[in-house]
C-alpha positions in Angstrom: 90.5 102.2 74.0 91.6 99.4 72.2 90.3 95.8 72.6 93.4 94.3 74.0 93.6 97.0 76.6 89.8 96.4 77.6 91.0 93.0 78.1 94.1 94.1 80.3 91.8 96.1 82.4 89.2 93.5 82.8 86.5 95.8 81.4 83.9 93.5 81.5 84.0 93.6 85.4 85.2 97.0 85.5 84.1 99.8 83.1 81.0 98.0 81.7 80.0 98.2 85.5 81.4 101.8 86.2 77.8 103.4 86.4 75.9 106.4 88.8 72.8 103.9 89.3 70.6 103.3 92.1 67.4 101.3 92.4 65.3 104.3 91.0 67.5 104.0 87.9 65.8 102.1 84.7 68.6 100.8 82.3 67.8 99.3 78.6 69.8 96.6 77.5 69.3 96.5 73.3 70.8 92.7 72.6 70.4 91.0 75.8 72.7 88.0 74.5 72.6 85.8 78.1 72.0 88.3 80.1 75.3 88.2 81.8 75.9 92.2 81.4 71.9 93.1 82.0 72.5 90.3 85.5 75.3 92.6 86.6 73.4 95.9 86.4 70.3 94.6 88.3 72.5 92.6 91.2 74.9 95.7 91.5 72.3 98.5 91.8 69.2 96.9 92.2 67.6 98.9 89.5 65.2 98.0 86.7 66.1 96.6 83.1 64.6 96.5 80.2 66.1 94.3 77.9 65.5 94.4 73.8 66.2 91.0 72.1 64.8 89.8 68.7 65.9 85.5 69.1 63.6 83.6 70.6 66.1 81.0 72.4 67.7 83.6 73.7 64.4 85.4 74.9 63.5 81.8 76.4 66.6 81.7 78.8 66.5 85.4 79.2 63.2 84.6 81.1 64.4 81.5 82.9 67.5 83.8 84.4 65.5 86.1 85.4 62.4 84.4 86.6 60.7 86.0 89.4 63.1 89.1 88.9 60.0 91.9 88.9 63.0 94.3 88.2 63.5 92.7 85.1 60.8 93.1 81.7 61.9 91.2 78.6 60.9 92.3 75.2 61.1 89.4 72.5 62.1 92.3 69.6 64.6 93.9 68.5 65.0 98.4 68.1 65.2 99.8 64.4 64.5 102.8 63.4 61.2 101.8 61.3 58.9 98.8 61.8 59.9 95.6 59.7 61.1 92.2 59.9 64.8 91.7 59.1 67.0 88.6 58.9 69.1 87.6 61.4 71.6 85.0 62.3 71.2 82.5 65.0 75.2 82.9 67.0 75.8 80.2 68.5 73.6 77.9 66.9 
């Protein structure tokens, strides 16, 4: 699927949500962003989410969102496959 198609179909509303969850399920989110996608998850199947992202202001309003959200663990890293400290750029900023 293309990207103007996702865009005809809504995708963001429809087949980013189009899961078999339930509130047993644990999801990881690797690049929370705003937690728009990771808010979805968690208030559609009341699961847990684990969410993976390496920039600090982002990590700051991640935990603001989600304040009081026990469902919801933030980790202020990124995933690589080896331990180091890479360079990254600040979107949006």
């Amino acid at each position: 699927m293309d990207h103007q198609n996702w865009l005809e179909i809504n995708g963001d509303e429809t087949l980013a949500l189009d899961w078999n969850l339930n509130e047993n399920s644990t999801v990881w989110e690797i690049g929370g962003f705003t937690g728009r996608w990771a808010g979805q998850i968690v208030d559609k199947f009341n699961c847990n989410i684990v969410i993976f992202e390496p920039q600090m202001f982002l990590v700051e309003m991640l935990h603001k969102k989600f304040a009081g959200n026990e469902k919801v663990t933030i980790y202020p890293f990124g995933l690589w496959t080896q331990t180091e400290e890479k360079q990254i750029s600040s979107f949006g900023t």
